[in-house]
N, C-alpha and C positions, 0 to 999 in steps of 0.2 A: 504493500500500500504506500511506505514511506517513497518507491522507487517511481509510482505512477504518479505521484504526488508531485515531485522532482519534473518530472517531462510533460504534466497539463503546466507545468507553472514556465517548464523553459518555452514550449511552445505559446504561450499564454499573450504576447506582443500581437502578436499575428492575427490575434480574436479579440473581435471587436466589443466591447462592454462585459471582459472578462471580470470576473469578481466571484471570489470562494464565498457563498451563502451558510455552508457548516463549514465542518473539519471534512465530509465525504460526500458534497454535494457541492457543484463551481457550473456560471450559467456564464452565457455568450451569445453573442448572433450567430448564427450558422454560417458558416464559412462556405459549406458545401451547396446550402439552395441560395446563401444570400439572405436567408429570414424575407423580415417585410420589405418589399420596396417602399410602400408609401410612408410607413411609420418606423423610422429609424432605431427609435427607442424601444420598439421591439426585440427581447432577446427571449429565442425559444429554443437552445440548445444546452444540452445540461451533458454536467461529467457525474457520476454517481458510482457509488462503491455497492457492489457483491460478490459476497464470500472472500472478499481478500484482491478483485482487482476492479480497476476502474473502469465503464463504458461510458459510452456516447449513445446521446440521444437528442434528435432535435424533435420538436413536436409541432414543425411547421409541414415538415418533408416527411417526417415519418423515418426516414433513414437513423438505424440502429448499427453502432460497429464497438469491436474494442477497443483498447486504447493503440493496440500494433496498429491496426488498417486505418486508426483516425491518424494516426500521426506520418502513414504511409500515404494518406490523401494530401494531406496541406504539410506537411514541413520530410520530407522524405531523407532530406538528409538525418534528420533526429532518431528513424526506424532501426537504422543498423547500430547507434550507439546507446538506442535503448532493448534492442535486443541481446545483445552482449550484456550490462548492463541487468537486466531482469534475467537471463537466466544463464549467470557466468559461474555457477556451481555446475555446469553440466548437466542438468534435471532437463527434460525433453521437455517444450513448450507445451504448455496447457490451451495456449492461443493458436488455433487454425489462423494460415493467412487466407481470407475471404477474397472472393473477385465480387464485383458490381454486382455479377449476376446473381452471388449467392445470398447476397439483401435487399432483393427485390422482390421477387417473385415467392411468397409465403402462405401458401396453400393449407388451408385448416386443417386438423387431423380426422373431424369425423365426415365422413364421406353419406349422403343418402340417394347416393346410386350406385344402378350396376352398367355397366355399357359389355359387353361380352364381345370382345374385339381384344387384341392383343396392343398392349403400351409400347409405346418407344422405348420406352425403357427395356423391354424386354427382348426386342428386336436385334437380330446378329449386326456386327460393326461395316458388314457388308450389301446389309437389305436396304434398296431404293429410297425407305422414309426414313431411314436412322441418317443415311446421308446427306439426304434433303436438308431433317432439322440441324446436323452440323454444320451444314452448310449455311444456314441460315442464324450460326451464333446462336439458337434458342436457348434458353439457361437448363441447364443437367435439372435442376429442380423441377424443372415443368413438365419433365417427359413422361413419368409414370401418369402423368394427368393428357396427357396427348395420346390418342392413338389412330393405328394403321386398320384400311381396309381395302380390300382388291374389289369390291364390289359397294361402291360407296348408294348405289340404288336400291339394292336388296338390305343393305344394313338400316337403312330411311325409313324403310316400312316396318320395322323391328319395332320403331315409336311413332310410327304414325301412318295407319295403313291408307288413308289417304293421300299418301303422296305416293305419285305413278309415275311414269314416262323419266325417272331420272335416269341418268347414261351410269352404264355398270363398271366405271370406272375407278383405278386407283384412287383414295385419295388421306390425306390426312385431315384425322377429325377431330377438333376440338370441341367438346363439351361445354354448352350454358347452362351456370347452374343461378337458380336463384338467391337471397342473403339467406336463407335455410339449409342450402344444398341441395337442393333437389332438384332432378334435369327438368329445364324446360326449350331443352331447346340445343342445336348443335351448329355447326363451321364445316362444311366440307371445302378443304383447299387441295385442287389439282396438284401431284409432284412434279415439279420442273427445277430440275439441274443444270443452273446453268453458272458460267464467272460474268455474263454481262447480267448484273445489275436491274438495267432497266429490263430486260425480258421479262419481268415478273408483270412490266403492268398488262403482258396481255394472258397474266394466267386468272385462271375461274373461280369465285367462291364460289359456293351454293350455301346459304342458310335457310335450316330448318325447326320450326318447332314441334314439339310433341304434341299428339293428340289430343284436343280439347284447350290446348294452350292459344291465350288470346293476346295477352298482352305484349307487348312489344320486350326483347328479349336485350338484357344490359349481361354484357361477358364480362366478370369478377366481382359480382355480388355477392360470391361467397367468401371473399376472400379480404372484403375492406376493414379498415380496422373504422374502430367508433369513433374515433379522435382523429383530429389532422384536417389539411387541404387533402383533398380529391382534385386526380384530372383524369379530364376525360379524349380520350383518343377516339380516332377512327378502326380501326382494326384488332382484332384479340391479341395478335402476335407482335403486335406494337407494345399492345400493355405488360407484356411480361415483365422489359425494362425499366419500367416504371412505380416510384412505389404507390401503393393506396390508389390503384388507377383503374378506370373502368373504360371496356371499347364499346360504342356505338354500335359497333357490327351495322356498318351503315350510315348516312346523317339523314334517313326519310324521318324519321322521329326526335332528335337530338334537343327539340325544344324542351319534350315530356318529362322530364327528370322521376325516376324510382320515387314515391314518398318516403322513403327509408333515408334518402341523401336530398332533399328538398329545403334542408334549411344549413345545407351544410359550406364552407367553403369550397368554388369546385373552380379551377382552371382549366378550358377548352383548350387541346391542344389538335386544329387540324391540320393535315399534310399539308406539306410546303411545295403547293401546289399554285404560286399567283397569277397562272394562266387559267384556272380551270373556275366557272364564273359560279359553278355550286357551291364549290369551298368558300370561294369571295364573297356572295350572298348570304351563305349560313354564318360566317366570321361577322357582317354587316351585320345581322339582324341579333346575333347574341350581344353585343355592341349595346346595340338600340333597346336590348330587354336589360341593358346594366350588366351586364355579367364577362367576366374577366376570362381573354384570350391570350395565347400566345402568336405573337407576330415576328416569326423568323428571321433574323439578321441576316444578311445579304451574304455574308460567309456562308450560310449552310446552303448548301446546291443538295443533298441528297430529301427523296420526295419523302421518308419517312424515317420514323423514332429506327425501326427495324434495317433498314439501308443506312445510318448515321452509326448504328453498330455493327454492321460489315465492312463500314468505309474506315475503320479505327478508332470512333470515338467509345467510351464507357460508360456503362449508365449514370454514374457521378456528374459526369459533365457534362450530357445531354440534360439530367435535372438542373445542373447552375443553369445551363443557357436555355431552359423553357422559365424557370423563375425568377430570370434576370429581364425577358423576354414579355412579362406577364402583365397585360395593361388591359386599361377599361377606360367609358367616359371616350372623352376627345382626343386625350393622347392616343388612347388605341384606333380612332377614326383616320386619325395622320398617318397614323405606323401602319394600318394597313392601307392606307391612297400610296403611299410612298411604294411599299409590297405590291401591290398587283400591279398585273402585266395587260395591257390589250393584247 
């Protein structure tokens, strides 16, 4: 404790409105989303003690780490001289070093379905969708919740004998579940291997809901936590990267918001698309209802959260620059006249 104590305090310059509150409790602005933009005085990121070492936690972003991977984020030189340091008796680390992917994506434990299809997870290193989803960076935590079907037609009608005429093809299926768990609804995405990037825009969803089901289907309701901003994305495979994040599966509904998240803080984040006049409408009117967008800096060229993680960036950094990115009111009316394209 004495040691973790030493390295929030050297690193502690760097963090803006840092101040120890106890002896095992020190707050700051988040370094990693930026906290608030508009209210400076804002500090929602905290160090706290259990069992003998210190985490991080902000409660703007949601992002949870220990003290190794915070200090591997903002001060990296500090990592190897507090790793030596914290365990220079030789005792093997008690601390996994985490990737982006491994705090984002935090799937509940109790499950209230069955899909009888085989997981990624369980798929040989050699089969068409295990490759796909490597291909595609998807986080190791998401796969046992991802799975493969060679007959994505006949697997539709399992939950919903109403739907007919769909083609019997490969595909990967991502499950909607509601904030209960319980499917109401699934993602068939076409597999398409490819290293050019943009190929993907002309591969196929198909969304589908389960029988009887009416309402409009939100992918990670089971999986938000009760505290925090929420964003909301265009795609499921988008939201993996993201933490507390929910996808649209679509924007024909995106005004309707769950009443579960209705009164909650939400940032709109859609593809960075300033040619396509749907996105610029839908970004236009959430504007116009007061609700806070993300409007992509002229640096980022790739069309989505999921392409911005193939192209090298990490989910750390794609959260500063949607949170740094995050306007409403008139600024955001600017920022996106300035963004779009004729």
């Amino acid at each position: 404790m004495f040691i973790d104590k030493k390295f929030i305090n050297l690193v502690s310059p760097k963090l803006e409105r840092f101040a120890w509150k106890k002896e095992d409790l020190a707050n700051c602005r988040c370094p990693l989303c930026g906290d608030s933009s508009k209210n400076k005085v804002k500090a929602r990121g905290y160090f706290f003690q259990k069992q003998g070492d210190f985490f991080y936690k902000c409660h703007n972003c949601n992002i949870g780490l220990n003290l190794y991977n915070f200090l591997d984020k903002v001060s990296p030189n500090l990592t190897k001289e507090y790793s030596l340091e914290k365990w220079k008796d030789g005792k093997p680390s008690k601390i996994k070093k985490e990737t982006s992917k491994d705090m984002v994506f935090k799937p509940k434990p109790k499950k209230n379905y069955s899909i009888e299809l085989p997981s990624v997870a369980e798929l040989p290193p050699n089969h068409v969708c295990r490759q796909f989803v490597e291909a595609r960076k998807l986080p190791k935590q998401a796969w046992k919740h991802l799975y493969y079907t060679s007959d994505f037609g006949g697997w539709v009608r399992t939950i919903n004998a109403e739907q007919t005429g769909l083609e019997s093809d490969a595909r990967l299926v991502i499950p909607i579940l509601d904030h209960r768990g319980h499917l109401v609804g699934a993602q068939g995405r076409v597999l398409q291997l490819s290293k050019d990037r943009n190929s993907r825009r002309s591969s196929r969803y198909i969304t589908i809901k389960v029988e009887g089901q009416e309402k409009k289907c939100w992918y990670g309701m089971d999986r938000l936590d009760k505290h925090g901003k929420i964003y909301v994305v265009e795609g499921p495979l988008d939201s993996l990267f993201i933490p507390n994040c929910l996808a649209t599966v679509g924007m024909s509904d995106v005004f309707n918001l769950p009443p579960q998240i209705k009164d909650r803080s939400i940032v709109y984040v859609m593809d960075n698309e300033p040619r396509n006049l749907q996105v610029i409408q839908t970004m236009e009117k959430l504007v116009e209802q007061g609700k806070t967008v993300c409007v992509w800096p002229d640096e980022i060229k790739c069309k989505d959260v999921n392409d911005m993680i193939m192209g090298g960036l990490d989910s750390a950094k794609i959260l500063n620059i949607i949170n740094r990115n995050a306007v409403s009111g008139l600024e955001a009316q600017i920022r996106i006249n300035k963004w779009k394209k004729s």
